[in-house]
N, C-alpha and C positions, 0 to 999 in steps of 0.2 A: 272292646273290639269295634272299629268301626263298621258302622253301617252300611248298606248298599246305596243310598244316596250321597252319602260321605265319600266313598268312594269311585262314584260316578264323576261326580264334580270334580275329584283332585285328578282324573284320570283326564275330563274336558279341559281342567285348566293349564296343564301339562302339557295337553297336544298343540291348546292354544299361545303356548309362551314359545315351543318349538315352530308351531306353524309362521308367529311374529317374525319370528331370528330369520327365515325361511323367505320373506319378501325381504329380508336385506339382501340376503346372499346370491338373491335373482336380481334381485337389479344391481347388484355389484358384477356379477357375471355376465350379462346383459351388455355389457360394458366394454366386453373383452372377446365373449364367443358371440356366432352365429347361432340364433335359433335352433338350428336344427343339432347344431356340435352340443349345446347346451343340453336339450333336452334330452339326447341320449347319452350323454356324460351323467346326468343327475341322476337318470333310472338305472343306468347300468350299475353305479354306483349301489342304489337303491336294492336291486337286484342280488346284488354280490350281500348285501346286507344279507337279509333276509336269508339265502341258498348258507351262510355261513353260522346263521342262527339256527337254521332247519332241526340238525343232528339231535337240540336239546328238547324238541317237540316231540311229541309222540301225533306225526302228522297223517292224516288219513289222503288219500287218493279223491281228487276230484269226482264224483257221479258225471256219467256222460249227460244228463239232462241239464246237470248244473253247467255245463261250460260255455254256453252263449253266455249266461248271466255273468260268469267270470268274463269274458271275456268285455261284457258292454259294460262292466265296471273296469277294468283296465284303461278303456278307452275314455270313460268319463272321470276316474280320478287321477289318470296318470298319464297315459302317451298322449294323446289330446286335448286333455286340460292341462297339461304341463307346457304343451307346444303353445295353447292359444295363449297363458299366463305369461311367457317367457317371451313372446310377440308382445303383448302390448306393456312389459314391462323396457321394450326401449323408447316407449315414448311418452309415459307417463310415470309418476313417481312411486316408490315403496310404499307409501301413505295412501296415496289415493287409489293404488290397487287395491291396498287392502279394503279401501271403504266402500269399493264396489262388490267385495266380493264378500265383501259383509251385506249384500241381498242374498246369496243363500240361505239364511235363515227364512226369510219369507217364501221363498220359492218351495223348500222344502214341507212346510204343513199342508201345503196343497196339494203335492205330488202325495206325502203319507195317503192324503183322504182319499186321492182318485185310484193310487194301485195296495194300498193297507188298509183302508177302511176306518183308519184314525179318526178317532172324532175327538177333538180337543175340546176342554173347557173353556170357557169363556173368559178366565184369566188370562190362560196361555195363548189365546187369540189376541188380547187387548196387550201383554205384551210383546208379540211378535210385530203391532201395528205402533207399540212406542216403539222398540229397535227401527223399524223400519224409518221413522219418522225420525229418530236420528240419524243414520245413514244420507238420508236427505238435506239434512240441515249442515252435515260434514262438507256433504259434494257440493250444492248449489247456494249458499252462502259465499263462498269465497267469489267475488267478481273475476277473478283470473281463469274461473274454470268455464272450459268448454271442450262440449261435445266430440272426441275427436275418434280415429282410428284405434289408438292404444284402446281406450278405456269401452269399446264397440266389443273388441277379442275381450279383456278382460272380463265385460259382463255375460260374454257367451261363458267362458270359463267358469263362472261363478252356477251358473243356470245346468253346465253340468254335473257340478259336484252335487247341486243340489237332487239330482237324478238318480246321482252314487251313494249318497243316503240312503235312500229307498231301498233301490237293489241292493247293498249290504245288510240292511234291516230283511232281506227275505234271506240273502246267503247263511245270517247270523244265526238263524233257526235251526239251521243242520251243522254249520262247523264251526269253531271257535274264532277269536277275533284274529291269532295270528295264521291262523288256513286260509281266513279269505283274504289277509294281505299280503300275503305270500304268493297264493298264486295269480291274483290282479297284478303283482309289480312284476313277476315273470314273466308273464304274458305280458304284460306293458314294454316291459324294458324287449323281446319278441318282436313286438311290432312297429318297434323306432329302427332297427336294426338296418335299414335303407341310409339311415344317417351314419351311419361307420363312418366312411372313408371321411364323412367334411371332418367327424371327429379327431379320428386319428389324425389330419393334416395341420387342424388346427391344434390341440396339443400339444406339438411339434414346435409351433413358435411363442405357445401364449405363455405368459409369464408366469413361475412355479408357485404364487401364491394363488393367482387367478383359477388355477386348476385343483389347488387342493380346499378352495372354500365351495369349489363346485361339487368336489367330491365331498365335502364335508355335507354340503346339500342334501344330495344324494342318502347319506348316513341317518341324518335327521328327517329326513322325510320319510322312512322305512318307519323308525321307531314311533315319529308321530302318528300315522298311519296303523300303526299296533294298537294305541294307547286309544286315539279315537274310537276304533272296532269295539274294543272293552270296554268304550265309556255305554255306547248303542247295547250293545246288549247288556248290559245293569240299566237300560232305560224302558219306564213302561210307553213313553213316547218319545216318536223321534224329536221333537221340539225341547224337551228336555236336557238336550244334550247342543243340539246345532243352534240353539241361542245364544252359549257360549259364544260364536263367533261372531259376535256382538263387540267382542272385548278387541277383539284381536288389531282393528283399525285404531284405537290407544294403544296396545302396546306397541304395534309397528310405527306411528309416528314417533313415540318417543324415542326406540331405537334407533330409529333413522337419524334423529338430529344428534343423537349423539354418537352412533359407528359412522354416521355416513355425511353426515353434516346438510342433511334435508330438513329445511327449519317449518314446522309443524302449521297450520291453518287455524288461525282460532279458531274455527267453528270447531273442534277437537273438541275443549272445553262445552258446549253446550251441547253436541253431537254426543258425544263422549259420556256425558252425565246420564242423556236420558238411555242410552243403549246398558248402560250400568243398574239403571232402575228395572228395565223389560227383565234383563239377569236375574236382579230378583224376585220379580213377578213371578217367572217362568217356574223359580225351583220354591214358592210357595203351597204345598199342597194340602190337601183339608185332614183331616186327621183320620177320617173313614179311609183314605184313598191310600194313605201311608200305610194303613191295618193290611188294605187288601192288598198290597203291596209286600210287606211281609210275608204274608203267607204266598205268595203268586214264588216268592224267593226259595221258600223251601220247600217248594212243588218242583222249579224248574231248573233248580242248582246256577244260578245264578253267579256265583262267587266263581265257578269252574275258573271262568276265562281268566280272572286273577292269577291262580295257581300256575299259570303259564309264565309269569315273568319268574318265581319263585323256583321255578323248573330250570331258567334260563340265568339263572345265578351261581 
C-alpha cells in the first residue's frame, strides 16, 4: 500500500504536469481573447467543474468565520492571479512565465514561518536556495531577456499564489482538499463576473478551437487545484509539496517547443538540473522524522482527502 509520502508526491507531480499543459493553453489563448474574456471563460469553466463534481462529495457548508479566508484565496489563486498571469502571458513566453513563477517556492517558506510558524530544517532551506538559484540561472542567463511589463504582473501572480499556500494550509485543517477548492473557484469565478458581457462578445467571433482549449483550461485547472489541496494536506510542511514547482519551468518549456513551437533557452539545461536536485533535497527526510510522521498519520487520518477521488469515481 503506498505510503503517505508516496502519495503526496504522485499527487504534486500530477498537479505539476497539469499546471505545465496549463501555461500552454494560456498563452495559446492569450492569443485569441482579451484578458479579461480569458479569465472568466477559464473559471467559469472552472466553476462549472467543480458545482458538477460537487453531488459525489459529501460537502459541508462553509463557517461564517472562514469566508474572508475563502474568499482572499479565491482572489490569490484564481480571479487575480489568473487575470495578472493571463496579462503578462501576452507579452512573454509559456517558458519564462513559468520560470518566474517558479519563485513561489521561495516566497512560500517565508510566508509558512511568518503566519504558520514552520520552522523548516536546514535541508529544506538549502534546497529552496538551490531552486531558487536555478530559477535565476533560467531567467538572467539568456542575454535576450529583460525586465519588462509581462514578467512585473507575472511575478506579482506568482507572489500571490505563494500567499494561497498559506491560507489553504489553515483552510486544510477544517475541510478537505476538494471543499476548499470548490468554493475558492466559486467565489473566484463570482467575482470575474463584471467580465460577462466582453466574454460573451468575444466567444461570438473567436475561433471553435480557441475557445474549447480555453475551456479545456478551465477543466484542468479545477482538477489540478483538487490534486494540489490533497498533496498540502499529506504534507508535514508546506515546502514539501510547493518545491515541486521547481519542475514545472522544464516541463513547460518542453511542451512548448513541441505544442507550440517556443524553442526552449539553454539555460533550461543548467537551471533545469539544479531545480531537479532542490526536489530532491526537499523530499529527503531523516528517518526520526518519517517515524513521527507515521504516527502524526494515524492521529489525524490523513489519507481521508484521498478517499475523495475514490468517492468521485
Amino acid at each position: 500500500m503506498p505510503t503517505q509520502k508516496a502519495k503526496r508526491i504522485f499527487l504534486a507531480l500530477l498537479t505539476i504536469v497539469l499546471w505545465a499543459s496549463a501555461y500552454i493553453a494560456v498563452r495559446y489563448g492569450a492569443a485569441v481573447f482579451s484578458v479579461y474574456a480569458m479569465t472568466f471563460l477559464r473559471f467559469f469553466a472552472s466553476a462549472v467543474t467543480v458545482l458538477v463534481m460537487m453531488p459525489f462529495y459529501k460537502v459541508k457548508r462553509p463557517a461564517l468565520r472562514d469566508l474572508p479566508l475563502f474568499f482572499l484565496a479565491a482572489l490569490a489563486a484564481y480571479s487575480l492571479y489568473a487575470f495578472l498571469m493571463t496579462l503578462g502571458a501576452q507579452t512573454v513566453t509559456a517558458s519564462v512565465a513559468s520560470f518566474i513563477t517558479a519563485f513561489s517556492p521561495v516566497l512560500t517558506p517565508v510566508f509558512a514561518l511568518l503566519f504558520l510558524k514552520e520552522h523548516m530544517r536546514r535541508l529544506q532551506w538549502t534546497s529552496v536556495g538551490i531552486g531558487f538559484l536555478g530559477v535565476l540561472i533560467m531567467l538572467f542567463s539568456d542575454a535576450s531577456f529583460s525586465i519588462q511589463g509581462g514578467v512585473l504582473w507575472v511575478l506579482l501572480s506568482a507572489t500571490l499564489f505563494s500567499f494561497y499556500n498559506i491560507i489553504q494550509r489553515k483552510l486544510l485543517k477544517r475541510y478537505t482538499g476538494f471543499e476548499v477548492t470548490a468554493y475558492a473557484t466559486i467565489i473566484g469565478a463570482l467575482t470575474l463576473l463584471p467580465f460577462l458581457p466582453n466574454a460573451v462578445q468575444e466567444v461570438r467571433v473567436a475561433p471553435i478551437p480557441a475557445s474549447l482549449v480555453v475551456v479545456l483550461l478551465g477543466v484542468i485547472s479545477a482538477v489540478a487545484y483538487i490534486f494540489w489541496a490533497m498533496a498540502l494536506k499529506l504534507a508535514h510542511h508546506t515546502a514539501e509539496v510547493t518545491n515541486f514547482m521547481f519542475l514545472t519551468p522544464v516541463l513547460t518549456t518542453i511542451m512548448g517547443f513541441f505544442l507550440i513551437g517556443e524553442l526552449p533557452p539553454i539555460s533550461t539545461v543548467f537551471g533545469g538540473g539544479l531545480m531537479l536536485l532542490a526536489l530532491v533535497l526537499t523530499n529527503l527526510e531523516p528517518k526520526r522524522e518519517q517515524e513521527d510522521g507515521k504516527m502524526q498519520a494515524s492521529e489525524e487520518e490523513p489519507i481521508a482527502c484521498l478517499e475523495d477521488v475514490t468517492a468521485a469515481k
